[in-house]
GUTOR-858985 format. One record per atom (N, C-alpha, C, O): atom name; x, y, z; residue number from 1. Coordinates in pm, 1 decimal. Each point is the difference from the previous one (the first is absolute). Example, Ala and Ser with C-alpha at 12.3 -4.5 7.8 and 13.67 -1.06 7.14 Angstrom:
+------+----------+----------+----------+------+
! tigu !        X !        Y !        Z ! nugu !
+------+----------+----------+----------+------+
!    N !   1319.0 !   -569.0 !    780.0 !    1 !
!   CA !    -89.0 !    119.0 !      0.0 !    1 !
!    C !     90.0 !    120.0 !      0.0 !    1 !
!    O !    103.6 !     -1.9 !     66.5 !    1 !
!    N !   -138.6 !    106.9 !   -138.5 !    2 !
!   CA !     82.0 !    119.0 !      6.0 !    2 !
!    C !    -77.0 !    109.0 !     73.0 !    2 !
!    O !     50.9 !    110.8 !     16.9 !    2 !
+------+----------+----------+----------+------+
//
This chain:
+------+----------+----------+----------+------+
! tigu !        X !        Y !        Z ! nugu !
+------+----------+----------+----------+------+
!    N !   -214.8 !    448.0 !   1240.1 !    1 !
!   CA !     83.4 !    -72.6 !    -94.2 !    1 !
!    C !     51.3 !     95.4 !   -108.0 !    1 !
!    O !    -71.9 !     95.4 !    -30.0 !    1 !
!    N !    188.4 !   -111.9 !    -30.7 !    2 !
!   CA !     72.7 !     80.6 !    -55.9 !    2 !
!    C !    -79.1 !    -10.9 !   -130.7 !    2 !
!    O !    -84.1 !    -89.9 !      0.4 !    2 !
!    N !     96.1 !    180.9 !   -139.1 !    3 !
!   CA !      4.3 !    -16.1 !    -85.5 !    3 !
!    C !    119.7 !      0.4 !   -126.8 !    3 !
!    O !    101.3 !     69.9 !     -0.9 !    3 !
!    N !   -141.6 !   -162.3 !    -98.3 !    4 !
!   CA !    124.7 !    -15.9 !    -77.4 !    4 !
!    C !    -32.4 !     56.2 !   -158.7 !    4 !
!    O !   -101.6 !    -31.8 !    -61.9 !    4 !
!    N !    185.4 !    102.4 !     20.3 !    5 !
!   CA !     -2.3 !     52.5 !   -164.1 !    5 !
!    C !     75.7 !    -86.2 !    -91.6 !    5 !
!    O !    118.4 !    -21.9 !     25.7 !    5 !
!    N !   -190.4 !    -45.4 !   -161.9 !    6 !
!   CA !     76.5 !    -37.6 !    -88.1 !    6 !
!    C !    126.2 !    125.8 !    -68.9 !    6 !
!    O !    -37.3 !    109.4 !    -42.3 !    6 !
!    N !    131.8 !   -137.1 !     42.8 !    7 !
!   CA !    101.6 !     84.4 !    -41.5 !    7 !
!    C !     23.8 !      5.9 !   -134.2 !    7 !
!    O !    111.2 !     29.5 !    -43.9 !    7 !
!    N !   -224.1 !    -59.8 !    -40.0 !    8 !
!   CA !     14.6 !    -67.3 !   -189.3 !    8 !
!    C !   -111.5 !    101.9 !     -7.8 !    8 !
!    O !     36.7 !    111.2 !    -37.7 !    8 !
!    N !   -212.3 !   -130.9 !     75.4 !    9 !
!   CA !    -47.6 !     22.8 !    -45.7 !    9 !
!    C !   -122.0 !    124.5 !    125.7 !    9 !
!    O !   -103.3 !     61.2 !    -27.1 !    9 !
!    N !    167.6 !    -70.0 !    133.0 !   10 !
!   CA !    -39.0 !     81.2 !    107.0 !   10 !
!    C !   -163.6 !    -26.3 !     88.0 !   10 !
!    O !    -58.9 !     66.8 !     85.0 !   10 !
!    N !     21.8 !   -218.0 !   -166.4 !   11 !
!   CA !    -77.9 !    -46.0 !    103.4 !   11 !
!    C !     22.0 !    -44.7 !    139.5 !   11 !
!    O !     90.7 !    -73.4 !     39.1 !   11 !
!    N !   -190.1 !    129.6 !     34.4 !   12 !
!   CA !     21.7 !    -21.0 !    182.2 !   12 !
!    C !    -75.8 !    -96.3 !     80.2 !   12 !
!    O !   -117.0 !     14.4 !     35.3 !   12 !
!    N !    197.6 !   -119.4 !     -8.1 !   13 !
!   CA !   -105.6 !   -103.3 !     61.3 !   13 !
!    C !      8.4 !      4.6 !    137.4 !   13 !
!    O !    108.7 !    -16.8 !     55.4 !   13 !
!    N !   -206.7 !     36.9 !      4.6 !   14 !
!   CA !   -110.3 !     43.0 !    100.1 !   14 !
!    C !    -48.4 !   -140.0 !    131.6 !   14 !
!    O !   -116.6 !    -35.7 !     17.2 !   14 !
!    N !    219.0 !    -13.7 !     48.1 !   15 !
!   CA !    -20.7 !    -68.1 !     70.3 !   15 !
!    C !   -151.2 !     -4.8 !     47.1 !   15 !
!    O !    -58.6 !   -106.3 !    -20.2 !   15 !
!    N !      5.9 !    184.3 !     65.8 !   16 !
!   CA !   -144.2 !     45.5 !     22.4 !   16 !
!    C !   -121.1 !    -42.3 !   -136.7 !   16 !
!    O !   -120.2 !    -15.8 !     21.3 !   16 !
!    N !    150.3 !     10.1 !    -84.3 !   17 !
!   CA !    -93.1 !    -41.9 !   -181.6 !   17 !
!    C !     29.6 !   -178.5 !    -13.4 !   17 !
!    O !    -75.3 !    -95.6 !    -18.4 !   17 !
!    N !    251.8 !    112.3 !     41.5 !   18 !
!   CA !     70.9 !   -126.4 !    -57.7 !   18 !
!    C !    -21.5 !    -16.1 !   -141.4 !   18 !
!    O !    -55.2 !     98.3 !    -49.4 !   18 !
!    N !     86.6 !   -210.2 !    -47.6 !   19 !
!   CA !    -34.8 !    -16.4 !   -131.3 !   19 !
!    C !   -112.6 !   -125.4 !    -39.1 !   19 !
!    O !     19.7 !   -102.8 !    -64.7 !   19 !
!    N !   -130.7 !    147.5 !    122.7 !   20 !
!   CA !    -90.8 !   -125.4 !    -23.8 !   20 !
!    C !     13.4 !   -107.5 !   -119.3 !   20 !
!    O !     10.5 !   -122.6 !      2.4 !   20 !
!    N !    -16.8 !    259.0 !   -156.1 !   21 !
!   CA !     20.7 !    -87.5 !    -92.8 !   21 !
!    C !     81.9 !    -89.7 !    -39.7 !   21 !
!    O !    -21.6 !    -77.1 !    -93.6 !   21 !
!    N !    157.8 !     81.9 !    186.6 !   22 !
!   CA !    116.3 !   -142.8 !     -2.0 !   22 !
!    C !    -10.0 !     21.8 !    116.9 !   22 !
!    O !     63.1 !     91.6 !     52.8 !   22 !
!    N !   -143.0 !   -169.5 !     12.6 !   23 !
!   CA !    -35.0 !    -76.2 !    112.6 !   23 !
!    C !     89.9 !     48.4 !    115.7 !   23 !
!    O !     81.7 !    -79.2 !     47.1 !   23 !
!    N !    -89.2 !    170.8 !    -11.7 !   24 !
!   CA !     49.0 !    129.6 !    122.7 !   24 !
!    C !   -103.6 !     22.9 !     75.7 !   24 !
!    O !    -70.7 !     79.4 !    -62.1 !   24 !
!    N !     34.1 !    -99.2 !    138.7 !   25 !
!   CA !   -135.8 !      9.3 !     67.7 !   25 !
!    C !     89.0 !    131.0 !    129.3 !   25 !
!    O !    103.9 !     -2.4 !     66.0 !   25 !
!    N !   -225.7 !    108.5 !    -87.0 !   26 !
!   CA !     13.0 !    121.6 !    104.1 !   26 !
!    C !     70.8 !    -49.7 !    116.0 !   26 !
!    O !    -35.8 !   -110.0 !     42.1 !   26 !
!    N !    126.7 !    168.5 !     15.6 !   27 !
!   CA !     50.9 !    -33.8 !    154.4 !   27 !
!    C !    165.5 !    -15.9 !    -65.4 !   27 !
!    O !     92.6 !     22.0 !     78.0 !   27 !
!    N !    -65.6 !    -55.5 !   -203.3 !   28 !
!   CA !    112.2 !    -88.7 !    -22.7 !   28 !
!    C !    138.7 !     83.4 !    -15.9 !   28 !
!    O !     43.5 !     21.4 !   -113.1 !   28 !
!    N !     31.6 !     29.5 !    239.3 !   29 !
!   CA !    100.0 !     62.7 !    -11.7 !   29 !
!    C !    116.1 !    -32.0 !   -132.6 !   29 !
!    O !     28.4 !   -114.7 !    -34.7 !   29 !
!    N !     18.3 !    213.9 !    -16.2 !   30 !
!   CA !     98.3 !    -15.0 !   -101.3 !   30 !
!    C !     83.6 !   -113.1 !      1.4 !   30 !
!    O !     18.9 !    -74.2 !    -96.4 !   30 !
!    N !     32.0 !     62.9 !    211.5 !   31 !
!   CA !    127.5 !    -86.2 !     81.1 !   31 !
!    C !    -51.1 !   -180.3 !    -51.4 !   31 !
!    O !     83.7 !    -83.1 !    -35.1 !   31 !
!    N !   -252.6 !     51.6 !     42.9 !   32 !
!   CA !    -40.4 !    -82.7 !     22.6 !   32 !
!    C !    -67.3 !    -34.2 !   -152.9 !   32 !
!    O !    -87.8 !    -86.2 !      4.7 !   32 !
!    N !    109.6 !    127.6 !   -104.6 !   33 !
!   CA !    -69.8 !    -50.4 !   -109.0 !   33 !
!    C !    150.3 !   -116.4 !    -55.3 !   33 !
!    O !    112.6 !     -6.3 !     49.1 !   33 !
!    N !   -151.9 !    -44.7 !   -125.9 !   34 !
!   CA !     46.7 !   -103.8 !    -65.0 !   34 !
!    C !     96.3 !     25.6 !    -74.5 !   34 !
!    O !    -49.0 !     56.1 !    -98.0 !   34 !
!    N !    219.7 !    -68.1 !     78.9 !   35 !
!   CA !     80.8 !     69.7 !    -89.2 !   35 !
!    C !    -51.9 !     17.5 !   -142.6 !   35 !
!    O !    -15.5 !    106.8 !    -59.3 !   35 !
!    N !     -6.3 !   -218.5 !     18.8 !   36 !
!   CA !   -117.5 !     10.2 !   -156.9 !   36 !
!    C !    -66.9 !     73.6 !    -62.2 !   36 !
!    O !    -12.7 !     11.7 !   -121.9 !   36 !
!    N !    -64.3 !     77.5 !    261.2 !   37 !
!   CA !    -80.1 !    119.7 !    -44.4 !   37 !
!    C !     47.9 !    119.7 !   -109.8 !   37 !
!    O !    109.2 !     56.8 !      3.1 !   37 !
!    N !   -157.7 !    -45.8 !    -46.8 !   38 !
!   CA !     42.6 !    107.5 !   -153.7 !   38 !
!    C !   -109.3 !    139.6 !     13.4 !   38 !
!    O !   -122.5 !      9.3 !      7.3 !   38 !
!    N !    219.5 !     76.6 !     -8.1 !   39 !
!   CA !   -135.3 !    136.2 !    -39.6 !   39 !
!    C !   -134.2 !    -36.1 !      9.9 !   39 !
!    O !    -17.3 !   -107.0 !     58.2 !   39 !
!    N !    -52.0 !    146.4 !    -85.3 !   40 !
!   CA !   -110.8 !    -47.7 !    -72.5 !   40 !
!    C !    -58.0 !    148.3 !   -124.5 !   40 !
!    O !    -97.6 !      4.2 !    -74.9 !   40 !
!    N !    181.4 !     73.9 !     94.3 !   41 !
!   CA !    -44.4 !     93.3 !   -137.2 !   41 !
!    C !    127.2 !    -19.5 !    -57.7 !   41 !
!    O !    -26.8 !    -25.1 !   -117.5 !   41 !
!    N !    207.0 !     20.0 !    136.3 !   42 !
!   CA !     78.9 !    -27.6 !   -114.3 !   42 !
!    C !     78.3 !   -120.4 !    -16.2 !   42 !
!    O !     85.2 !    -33.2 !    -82.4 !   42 !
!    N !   -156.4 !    -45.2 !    221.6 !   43 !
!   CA !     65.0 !   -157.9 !    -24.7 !   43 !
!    C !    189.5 !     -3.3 !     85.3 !   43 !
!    O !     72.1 !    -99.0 !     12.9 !   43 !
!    N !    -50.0 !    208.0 !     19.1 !   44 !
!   CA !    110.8 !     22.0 !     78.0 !   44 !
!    C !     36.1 !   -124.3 !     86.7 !   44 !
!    O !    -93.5 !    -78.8 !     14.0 !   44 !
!    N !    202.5 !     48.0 !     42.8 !   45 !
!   CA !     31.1 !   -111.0 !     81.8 !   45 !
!    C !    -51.4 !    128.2 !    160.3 !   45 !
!    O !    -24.5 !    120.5 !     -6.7 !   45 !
!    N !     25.0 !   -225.4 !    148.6 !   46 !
!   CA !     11.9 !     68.1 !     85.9 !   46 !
!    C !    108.6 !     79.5 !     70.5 !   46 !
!    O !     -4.7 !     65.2 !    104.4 !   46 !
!    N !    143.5 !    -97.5 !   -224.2 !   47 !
!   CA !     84.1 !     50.8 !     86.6 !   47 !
!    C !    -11.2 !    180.0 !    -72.2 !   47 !
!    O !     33.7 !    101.8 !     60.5 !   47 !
!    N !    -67.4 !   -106.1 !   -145.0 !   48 !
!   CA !    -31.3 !    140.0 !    -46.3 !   48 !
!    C !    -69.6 !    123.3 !     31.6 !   48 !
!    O !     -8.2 !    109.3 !    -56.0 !   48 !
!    N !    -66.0 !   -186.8 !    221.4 !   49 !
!   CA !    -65.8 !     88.9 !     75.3 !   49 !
!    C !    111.5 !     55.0 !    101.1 !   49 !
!    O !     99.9 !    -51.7 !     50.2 !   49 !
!    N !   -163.9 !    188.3 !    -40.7 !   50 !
!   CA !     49.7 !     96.0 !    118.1 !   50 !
!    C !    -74.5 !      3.5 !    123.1 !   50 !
!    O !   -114.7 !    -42.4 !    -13.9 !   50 !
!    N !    141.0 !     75.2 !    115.6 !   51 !
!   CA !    -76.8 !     34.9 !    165.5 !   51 !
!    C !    -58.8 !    176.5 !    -61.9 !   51 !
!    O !     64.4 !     93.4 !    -47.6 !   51 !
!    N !   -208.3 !   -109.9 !     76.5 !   52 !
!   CA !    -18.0 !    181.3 !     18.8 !   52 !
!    C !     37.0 !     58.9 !     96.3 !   52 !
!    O !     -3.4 !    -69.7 !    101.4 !   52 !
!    N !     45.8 !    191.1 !    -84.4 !   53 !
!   CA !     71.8 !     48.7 !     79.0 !   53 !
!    C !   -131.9 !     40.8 !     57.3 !   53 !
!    O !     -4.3 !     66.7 !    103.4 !   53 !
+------+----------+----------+----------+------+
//
């Protein structure tokens, strides 16, 4: 599974980890979280993420 970089604040969320603490449970590809989801270190929307190359 790919990984994605916030483009604000350069946190990388980790399909493999997922974001437990807003209810992302490990396994949860980028594609598949909830539009709602926000950063979780600068509160960014999801469209502010990039694909890691």
């Amino acid at each position: 599974m790919e990984k994605w970089e916030c483009a604000m604040c350069g946190y990388v969320y980790d399909p493999e980890k997922g974001d437990p603490d807003n209810d992302v449970p490990p396994g949860t590809a980028f594609e598949d979280i909830p539009e709602d989801w926000v950063c979780p270190v600068c509160g960014a929307s999801k469209e502010e993420f990039e694909k890691v190359e």
